[in-house]
Backbone bond lengths (Angstrom), bond angles and torsions (degrees), N, CA, C in turn:
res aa  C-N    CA-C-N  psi(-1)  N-CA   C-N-CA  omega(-1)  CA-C   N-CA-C  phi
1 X - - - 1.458 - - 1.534 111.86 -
2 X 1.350 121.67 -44.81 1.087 137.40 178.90 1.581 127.40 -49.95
3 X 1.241 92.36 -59.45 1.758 116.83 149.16 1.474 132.92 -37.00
4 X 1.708 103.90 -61.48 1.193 83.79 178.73 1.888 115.23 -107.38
5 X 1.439 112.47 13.07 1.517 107.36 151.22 1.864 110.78 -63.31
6 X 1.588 120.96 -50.47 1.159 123.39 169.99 1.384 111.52 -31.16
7 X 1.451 120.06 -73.08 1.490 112.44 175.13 0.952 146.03 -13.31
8 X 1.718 101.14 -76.09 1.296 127.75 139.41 1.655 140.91 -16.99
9 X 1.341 108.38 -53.40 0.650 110.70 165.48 1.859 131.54 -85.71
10 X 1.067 104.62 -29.94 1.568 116.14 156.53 1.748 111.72 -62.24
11 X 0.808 125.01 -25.54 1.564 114.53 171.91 1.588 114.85 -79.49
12 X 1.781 104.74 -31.93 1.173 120.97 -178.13 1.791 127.50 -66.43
13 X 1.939 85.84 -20.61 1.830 98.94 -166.74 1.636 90.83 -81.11
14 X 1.118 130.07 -35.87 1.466 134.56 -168.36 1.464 112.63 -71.82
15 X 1.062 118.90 -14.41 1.286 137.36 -163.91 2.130 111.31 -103.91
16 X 1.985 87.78 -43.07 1.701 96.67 164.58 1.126 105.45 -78.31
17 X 1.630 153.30 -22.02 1.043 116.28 -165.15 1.502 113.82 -109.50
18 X 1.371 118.96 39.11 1.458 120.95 151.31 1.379 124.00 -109.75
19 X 1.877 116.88 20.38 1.323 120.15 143.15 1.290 129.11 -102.29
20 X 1.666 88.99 141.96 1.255 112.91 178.50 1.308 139.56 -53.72
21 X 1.276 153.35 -164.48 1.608 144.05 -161.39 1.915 95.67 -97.52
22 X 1.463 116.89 -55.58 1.074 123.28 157.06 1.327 135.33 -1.51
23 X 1.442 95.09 -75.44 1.366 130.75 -161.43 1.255 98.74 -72.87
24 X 1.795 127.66 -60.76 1.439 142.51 -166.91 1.850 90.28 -62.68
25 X 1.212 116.14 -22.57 1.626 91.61 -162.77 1.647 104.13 -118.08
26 X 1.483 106.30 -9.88 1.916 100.04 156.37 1.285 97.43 -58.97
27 X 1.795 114.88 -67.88 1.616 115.23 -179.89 1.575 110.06 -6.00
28 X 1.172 108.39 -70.83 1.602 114.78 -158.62 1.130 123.81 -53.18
29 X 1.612 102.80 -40.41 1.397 126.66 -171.09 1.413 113.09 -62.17
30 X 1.553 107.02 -35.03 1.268 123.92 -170.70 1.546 105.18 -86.53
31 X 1.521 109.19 -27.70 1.540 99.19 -174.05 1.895 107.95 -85.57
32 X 1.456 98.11 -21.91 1.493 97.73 168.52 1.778 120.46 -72.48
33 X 1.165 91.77 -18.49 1.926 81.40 169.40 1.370 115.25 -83.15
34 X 1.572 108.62 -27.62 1.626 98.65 -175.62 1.532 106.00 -92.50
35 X 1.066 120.58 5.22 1.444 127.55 148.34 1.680 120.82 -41.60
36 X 1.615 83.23 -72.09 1.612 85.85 172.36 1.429 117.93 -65.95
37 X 1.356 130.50 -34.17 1.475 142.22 -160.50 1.782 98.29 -88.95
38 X 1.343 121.92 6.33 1.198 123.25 166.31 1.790 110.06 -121.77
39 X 1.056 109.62 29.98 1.540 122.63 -171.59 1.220 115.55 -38.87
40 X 1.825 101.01 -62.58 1.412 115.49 -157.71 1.721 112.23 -79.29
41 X 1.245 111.07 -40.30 1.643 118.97 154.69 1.537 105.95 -42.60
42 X 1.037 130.13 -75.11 1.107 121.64 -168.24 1.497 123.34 -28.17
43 X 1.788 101.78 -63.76 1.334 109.70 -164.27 2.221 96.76 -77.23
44 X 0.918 114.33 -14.20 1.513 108.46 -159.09 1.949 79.10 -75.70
45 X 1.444 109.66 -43.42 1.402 99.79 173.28 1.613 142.90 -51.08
46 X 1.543 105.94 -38.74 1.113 136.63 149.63 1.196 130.63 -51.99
47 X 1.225 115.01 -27.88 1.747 128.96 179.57 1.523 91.62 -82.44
48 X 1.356 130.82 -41.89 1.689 103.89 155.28 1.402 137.95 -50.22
49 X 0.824 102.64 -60.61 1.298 106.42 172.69 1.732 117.14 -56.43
50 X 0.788 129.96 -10.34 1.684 145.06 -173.50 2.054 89.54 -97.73
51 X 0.727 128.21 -41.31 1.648 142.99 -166.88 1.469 92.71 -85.65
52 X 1.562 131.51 -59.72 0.919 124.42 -178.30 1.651 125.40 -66.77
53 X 1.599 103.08 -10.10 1.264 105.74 -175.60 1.357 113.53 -93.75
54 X 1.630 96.82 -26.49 2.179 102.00 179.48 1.279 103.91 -73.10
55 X 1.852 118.12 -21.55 1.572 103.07 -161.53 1.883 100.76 -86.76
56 X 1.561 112.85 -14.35 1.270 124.53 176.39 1.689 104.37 -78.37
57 X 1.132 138.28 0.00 1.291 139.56 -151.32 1.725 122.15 24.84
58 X 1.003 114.15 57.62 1.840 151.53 -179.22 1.860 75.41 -66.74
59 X 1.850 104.15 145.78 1.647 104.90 -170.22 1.724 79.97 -89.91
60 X 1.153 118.12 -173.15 1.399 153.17 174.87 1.881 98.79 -61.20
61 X 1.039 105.20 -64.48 1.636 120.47 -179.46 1.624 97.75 -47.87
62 X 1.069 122.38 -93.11 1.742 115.85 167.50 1.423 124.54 -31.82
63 X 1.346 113.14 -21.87 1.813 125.55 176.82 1.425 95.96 -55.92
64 X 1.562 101.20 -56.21 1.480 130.22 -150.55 1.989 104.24 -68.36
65 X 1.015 116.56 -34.95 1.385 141.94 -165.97 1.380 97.45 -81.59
66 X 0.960 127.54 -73.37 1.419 146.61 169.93 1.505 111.94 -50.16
67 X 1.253 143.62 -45.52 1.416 130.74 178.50 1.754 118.28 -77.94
68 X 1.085 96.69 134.97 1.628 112.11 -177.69 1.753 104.53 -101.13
69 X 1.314 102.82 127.98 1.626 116.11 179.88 1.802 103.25 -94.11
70 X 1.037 109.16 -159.45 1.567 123.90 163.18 1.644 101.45 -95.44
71 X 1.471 99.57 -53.53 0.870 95.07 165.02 1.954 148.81 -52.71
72 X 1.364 87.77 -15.61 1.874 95.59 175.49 1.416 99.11 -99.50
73 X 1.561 126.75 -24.47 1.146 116.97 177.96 1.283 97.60 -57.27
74 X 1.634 142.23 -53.17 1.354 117.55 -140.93 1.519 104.72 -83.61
75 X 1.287 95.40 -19.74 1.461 102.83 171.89 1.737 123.03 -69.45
76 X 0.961 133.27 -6.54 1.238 150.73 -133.49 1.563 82.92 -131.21
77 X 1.551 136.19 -63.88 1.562 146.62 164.71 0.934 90.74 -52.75
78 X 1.759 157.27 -82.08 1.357 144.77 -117.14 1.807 85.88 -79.50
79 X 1.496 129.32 -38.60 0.990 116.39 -165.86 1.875 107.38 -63.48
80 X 1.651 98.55 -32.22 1.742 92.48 -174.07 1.825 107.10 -73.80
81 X 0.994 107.01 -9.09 1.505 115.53 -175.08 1.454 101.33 -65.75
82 X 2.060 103.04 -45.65 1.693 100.71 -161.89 1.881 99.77 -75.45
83 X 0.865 86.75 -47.42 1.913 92.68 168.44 1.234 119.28 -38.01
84 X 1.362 107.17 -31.15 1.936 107.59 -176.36 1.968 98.03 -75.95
85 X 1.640 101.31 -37.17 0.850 92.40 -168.29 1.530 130.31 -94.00
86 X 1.225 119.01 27.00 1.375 142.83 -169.54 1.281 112.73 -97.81
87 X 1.153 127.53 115.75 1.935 125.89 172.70 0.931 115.91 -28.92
88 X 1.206 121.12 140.74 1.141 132.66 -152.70 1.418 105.89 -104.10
89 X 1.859 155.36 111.60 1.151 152.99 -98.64 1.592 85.43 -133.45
90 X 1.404 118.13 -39.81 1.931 120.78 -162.65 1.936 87.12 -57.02
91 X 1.470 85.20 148.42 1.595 92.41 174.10 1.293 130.77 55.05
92 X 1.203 107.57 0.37 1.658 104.31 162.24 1.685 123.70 -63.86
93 X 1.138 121.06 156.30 1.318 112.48 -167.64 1.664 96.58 -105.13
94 X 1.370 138.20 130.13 1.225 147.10 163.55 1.415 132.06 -79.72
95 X 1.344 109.05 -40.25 1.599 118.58 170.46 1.683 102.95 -157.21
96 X 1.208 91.65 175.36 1.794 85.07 -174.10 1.690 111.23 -178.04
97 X 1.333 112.71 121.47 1.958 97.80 175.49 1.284 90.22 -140.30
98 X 1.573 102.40 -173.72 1.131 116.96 -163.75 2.179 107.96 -137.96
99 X 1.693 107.46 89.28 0.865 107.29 -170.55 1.776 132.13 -59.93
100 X 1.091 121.24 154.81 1.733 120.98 175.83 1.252 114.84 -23.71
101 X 1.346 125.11 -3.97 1.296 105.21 -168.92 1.690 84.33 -128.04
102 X 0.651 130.25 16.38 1.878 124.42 176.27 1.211 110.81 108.87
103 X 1.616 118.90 -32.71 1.093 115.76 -138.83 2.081 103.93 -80.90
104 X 1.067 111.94 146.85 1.526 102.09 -179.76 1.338 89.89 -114.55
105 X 1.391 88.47 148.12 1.614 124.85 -173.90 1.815 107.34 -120.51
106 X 1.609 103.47 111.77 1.529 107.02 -172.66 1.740 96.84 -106.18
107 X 1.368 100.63 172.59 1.755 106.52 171.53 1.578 98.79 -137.60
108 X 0.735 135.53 97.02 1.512 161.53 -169.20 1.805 104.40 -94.40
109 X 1.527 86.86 138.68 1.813 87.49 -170.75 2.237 85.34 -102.71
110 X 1.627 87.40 139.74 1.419 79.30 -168.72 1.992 99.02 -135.11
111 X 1.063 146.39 170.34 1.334 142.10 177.89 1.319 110.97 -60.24
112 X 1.187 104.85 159.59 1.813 109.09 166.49 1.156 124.72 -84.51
113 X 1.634 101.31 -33.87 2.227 100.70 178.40 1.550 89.67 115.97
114 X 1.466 124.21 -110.76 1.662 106.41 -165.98 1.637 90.25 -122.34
115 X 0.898 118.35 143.53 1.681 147.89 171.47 1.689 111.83 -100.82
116 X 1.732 97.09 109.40 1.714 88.16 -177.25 2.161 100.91 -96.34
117 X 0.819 117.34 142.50 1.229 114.76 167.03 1.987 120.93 -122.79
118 X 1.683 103.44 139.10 1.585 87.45 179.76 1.212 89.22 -128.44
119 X 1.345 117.84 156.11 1.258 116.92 -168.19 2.052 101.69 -157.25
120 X 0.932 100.97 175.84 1.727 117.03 -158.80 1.504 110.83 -90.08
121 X 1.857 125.37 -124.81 1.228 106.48 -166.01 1.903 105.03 -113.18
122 X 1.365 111.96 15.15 1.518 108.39 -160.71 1.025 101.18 -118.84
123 X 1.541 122.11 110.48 1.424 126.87 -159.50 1.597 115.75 -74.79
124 X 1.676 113.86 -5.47 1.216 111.06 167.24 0.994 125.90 -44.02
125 X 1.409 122.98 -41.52 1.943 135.46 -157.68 1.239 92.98 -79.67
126 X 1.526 130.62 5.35 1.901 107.31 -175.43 1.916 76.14 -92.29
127 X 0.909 110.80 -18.50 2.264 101.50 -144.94 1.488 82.29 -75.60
128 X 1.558 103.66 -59.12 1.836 111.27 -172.74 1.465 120.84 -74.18
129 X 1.264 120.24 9.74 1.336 126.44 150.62 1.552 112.76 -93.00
130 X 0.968 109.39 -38.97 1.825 105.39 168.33 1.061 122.55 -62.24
131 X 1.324 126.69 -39.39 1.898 138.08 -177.12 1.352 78.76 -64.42
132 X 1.267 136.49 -81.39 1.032 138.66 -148.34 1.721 110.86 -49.87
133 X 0.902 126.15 -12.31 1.308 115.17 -154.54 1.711 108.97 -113.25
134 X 1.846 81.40 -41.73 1.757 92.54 170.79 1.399 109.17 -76.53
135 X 0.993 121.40 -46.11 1.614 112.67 164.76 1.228 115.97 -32.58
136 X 1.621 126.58 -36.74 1.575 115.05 177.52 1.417 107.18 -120.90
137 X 1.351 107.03 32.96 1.549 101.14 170.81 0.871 143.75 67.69
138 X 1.613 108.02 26.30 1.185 120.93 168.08 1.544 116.59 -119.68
139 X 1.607 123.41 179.51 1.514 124.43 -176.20 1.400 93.15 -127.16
140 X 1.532 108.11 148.67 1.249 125.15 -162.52 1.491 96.98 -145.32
141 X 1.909 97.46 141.28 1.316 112.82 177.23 1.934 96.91 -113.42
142 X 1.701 108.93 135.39 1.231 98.82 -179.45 1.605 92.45 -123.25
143 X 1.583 103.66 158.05 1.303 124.79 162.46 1.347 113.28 -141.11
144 X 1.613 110.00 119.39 1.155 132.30 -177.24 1.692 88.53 -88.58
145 X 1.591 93.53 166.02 1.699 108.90 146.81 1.296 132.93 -75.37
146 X 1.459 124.31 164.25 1.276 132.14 -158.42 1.367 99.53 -57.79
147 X 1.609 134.88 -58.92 1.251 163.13 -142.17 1.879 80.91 -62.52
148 X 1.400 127.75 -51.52 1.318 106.38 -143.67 1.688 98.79 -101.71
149 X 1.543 118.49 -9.57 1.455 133.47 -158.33 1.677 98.70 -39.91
150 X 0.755 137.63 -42.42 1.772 128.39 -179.98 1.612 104.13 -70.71
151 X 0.857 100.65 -47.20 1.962 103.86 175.55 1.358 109.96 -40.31
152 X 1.684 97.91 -65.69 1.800 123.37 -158.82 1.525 89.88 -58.35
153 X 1.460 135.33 -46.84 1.576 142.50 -156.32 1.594 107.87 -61.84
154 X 1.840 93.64 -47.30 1.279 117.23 -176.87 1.842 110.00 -56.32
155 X 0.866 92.78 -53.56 1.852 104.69 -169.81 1.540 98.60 -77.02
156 X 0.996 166.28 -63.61 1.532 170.40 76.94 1.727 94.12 62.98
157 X 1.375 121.39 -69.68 1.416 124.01 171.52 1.314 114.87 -40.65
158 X 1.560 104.78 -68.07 1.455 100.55 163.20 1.607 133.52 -21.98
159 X 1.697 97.91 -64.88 1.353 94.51 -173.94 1.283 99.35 -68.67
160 X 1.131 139.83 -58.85 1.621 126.45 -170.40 1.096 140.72 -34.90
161 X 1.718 108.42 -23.62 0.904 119.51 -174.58 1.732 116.34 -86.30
162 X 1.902 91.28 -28.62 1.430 114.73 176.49 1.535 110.28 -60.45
163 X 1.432 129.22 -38.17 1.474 150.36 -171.38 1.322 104.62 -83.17
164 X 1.258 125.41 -30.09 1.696 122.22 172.35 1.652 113.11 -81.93
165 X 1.157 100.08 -33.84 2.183 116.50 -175.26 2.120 86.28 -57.75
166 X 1.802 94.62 -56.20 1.440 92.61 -154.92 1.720 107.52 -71.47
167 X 1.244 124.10 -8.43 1.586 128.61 -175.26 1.171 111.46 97.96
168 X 1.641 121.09 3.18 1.325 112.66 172.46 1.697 124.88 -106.83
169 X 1.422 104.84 139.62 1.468 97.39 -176.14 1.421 122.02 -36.18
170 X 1.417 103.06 151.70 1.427 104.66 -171.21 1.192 86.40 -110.08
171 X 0.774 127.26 54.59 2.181 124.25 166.55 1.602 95.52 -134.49
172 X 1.124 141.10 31.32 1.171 144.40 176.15 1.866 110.91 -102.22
173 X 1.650 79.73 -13.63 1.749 94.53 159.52 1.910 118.47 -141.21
174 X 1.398 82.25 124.93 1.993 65.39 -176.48 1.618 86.48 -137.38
175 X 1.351 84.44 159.05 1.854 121.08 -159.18 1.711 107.74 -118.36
176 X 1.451 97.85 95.53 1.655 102.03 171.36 1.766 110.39 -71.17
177 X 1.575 98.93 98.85 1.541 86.96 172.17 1.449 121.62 -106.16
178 X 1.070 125.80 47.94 1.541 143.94 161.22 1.586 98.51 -97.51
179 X 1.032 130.68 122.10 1.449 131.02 -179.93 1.353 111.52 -119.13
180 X 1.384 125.69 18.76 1.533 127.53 166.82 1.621 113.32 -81.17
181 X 1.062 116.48 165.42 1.275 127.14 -159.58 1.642 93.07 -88.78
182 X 0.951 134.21 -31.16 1.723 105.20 -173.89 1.565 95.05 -78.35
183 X 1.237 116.68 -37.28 1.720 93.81 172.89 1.421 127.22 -72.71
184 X 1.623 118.55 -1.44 1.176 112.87 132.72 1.509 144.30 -26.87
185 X 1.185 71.82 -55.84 1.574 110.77 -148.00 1.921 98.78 -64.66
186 X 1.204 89.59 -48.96 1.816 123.83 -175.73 1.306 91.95 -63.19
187 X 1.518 132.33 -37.71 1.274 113.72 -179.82 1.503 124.82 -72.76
188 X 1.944 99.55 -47.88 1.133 93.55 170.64 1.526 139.30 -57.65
189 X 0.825 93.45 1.89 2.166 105.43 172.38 1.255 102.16 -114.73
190 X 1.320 142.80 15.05 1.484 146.98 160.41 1.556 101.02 -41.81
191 X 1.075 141.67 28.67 1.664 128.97 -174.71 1.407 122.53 -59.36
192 X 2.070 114.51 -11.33 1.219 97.51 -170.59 0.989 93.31 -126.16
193 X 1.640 135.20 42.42 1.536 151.21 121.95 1.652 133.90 -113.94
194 X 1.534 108.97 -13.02 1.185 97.16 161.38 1.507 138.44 -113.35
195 X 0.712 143.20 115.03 1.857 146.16 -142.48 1.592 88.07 -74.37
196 X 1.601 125.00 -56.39 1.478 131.53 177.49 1.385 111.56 -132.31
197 X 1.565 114.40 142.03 1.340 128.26 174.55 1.453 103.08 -108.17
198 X 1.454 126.56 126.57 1.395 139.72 158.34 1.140 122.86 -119.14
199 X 1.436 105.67 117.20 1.903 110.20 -164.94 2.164 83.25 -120.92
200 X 1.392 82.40 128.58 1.576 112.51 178.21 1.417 108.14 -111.01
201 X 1.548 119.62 103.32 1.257 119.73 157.19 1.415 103.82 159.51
202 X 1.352 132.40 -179.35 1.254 124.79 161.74 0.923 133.29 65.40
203 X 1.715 145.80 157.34 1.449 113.11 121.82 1.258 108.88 -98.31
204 X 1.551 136.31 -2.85 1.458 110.54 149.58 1.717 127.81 -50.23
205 X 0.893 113.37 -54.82 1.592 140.76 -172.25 1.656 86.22 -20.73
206 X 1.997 97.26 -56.01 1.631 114.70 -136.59 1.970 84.53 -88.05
207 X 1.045 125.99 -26.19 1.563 131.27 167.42 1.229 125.53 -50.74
208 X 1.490 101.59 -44.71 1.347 106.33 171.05 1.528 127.43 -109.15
209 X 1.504 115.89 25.36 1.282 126.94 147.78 1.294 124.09 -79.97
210 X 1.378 94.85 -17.94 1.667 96.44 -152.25 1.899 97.64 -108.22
211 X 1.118 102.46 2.94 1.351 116.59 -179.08 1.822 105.79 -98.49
212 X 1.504 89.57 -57.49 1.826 98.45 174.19 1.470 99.71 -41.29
213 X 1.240 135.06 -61.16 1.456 129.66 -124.93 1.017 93.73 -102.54
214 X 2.070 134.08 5.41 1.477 126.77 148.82 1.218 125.39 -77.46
215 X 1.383 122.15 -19.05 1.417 150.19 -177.82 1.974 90.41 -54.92
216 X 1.300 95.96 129.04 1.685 104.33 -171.25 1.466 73.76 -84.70
């Protein structure tokens, strides 16, 4: 699984980074309306996962984390909205001289290629790790936890579907839905597909990323 989302997604980063600032932030605009305009899917998806969490006895606080309203949906879009609307980082110049011989020397902020992210029980962080990423041109593989896997599927669909309407690959997001720990595990040693791994949650979560990814 691991493998060939990597692929995927490495064919996909080469492919995001010949759009423009424009382009990445109509994208958004557009993926934040069908955010909302996919409401009721969402939460009917989520209402599993909410069922699966009372029958696991999950506390109230994680209930709370884990359930998606209409209301968090729009909130959940307003955040990809603010993302559309944020400067745009590709191609900025950082430092820059101009050596003895004429020649100028720039430091240019440029994409990473594919971005893996793992993250905990609040299915927001898959949406705002994606804005984030296509905004700078990169493709990102996310893995949620077990608790939210109908949510995470739900929102991921969404965007895909948003990325196929607009002409852009929809592998610019891919969705590990095996949620056991050796395919964790498999991710975190992804080295010859992921440029950066960001695990959100915890400080176990962040302990045992940082342990995986010494593992030869």
């Amino acid at each position: 699984m691991i493998e060939t989302l990597g692929k995927h997604a490495k064919t996909a980063a080469f492919e995001l980074a010949k759009y423009a600032t424009l382009e990445k932030n109509q994208f958004l605009l557009q993926l934040a309306q069908a955010l909302v305009d996919n409401t009721d899917e969402i939460i009917t998806e989520n209402a599993k996962d909410l069922a699966n969490a009372e029958a696991n006895g999950i506390s109230w606080i994680m209930m709370d984390r884990l359930r998606l309203t209409s209301e968090r949906i729009i909130d959940i879009a307003e955040g990809v909205r603010q993302v559309a609307a944020l400067p745009d980082p590709v191609g900025q110049v950082i430092n820059g001289y101009t050596n003895i011989d004429g020649l100028r020397i720039l430091q240019k902020r440029v994409p990473l290629g594919v971005v893996g992210m793992i993250f905990e029980s609040r299915p927001n962080v898959g949406v705002d790790a994606f804005a984030l990423c296509f905004k700078t041109n990169n493709a990102v593989i996310l893995r949620g936890g077990k608790d939210a896997i109908h949510s995470n599927k739900a929102l991921v669909q969404v965007i895909k579907s948003a990325l196929t309407a607009a002409g852009i690959t929809e592998h610019a997001v891919g969705l590990v839905t095996d949620t056991s720990h050796d395919v964790a595990r498999q991710m975190m040693q992804a080295t010859d597909y992921l440029d950066v791994l960001i695990p959100r949650g915890g400080a176990g979560l962040i302990k045992t990323v940082k342990e995986q990814s010494r593992v030869p």
